[in-house]
C-alpha positions as CSV (number, residue, x, y, z in Angstrom):
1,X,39.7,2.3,-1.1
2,X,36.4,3.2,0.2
3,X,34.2,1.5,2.1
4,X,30.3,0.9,1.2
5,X,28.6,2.4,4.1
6,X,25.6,0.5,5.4
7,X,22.7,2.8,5.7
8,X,21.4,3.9,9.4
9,X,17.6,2.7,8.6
10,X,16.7,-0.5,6.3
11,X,14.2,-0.6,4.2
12,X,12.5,-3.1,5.7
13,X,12.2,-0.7,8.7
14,X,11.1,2.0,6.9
15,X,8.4,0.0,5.5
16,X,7.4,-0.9,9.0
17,X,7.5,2.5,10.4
18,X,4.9,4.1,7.0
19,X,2.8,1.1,7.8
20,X,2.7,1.9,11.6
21,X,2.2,5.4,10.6
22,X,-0.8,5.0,8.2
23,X,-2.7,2.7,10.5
24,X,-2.5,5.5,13.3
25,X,-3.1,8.4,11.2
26,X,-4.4,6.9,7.9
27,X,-2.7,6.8,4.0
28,X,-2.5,9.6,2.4
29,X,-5.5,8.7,0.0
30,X,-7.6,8.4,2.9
31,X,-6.6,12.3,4.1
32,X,-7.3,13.5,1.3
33,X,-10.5,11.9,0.8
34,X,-11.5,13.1,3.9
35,X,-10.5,16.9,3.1
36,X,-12.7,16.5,0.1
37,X,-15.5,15.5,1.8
38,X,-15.2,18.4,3.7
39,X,-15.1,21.2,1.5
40,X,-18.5,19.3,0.2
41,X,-20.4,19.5,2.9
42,X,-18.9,23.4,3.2
């Protein structure tokens, strides 16, 4: 008889948290848009 354990972070939270993340520190796409820039100017 075992229980269904409820995970410790929702989804919806995660969500929330990679949006909070990417507004402070930009998507991924962005970074590596960036990057490439970079190396052209190099």
């Amino acid at each position: 008889m075992s229980k269904k354990k409820k995970p410790l972070l929702t989804d919806e939270f995660l969500d929330e948290l990679a949006n909070e993340i990417n507004q402070l520190y930009g998507t991924p796409d962005e970074q590596n848009d960036e990057k490439k820039n970079e190396e052209k100017e190099n």
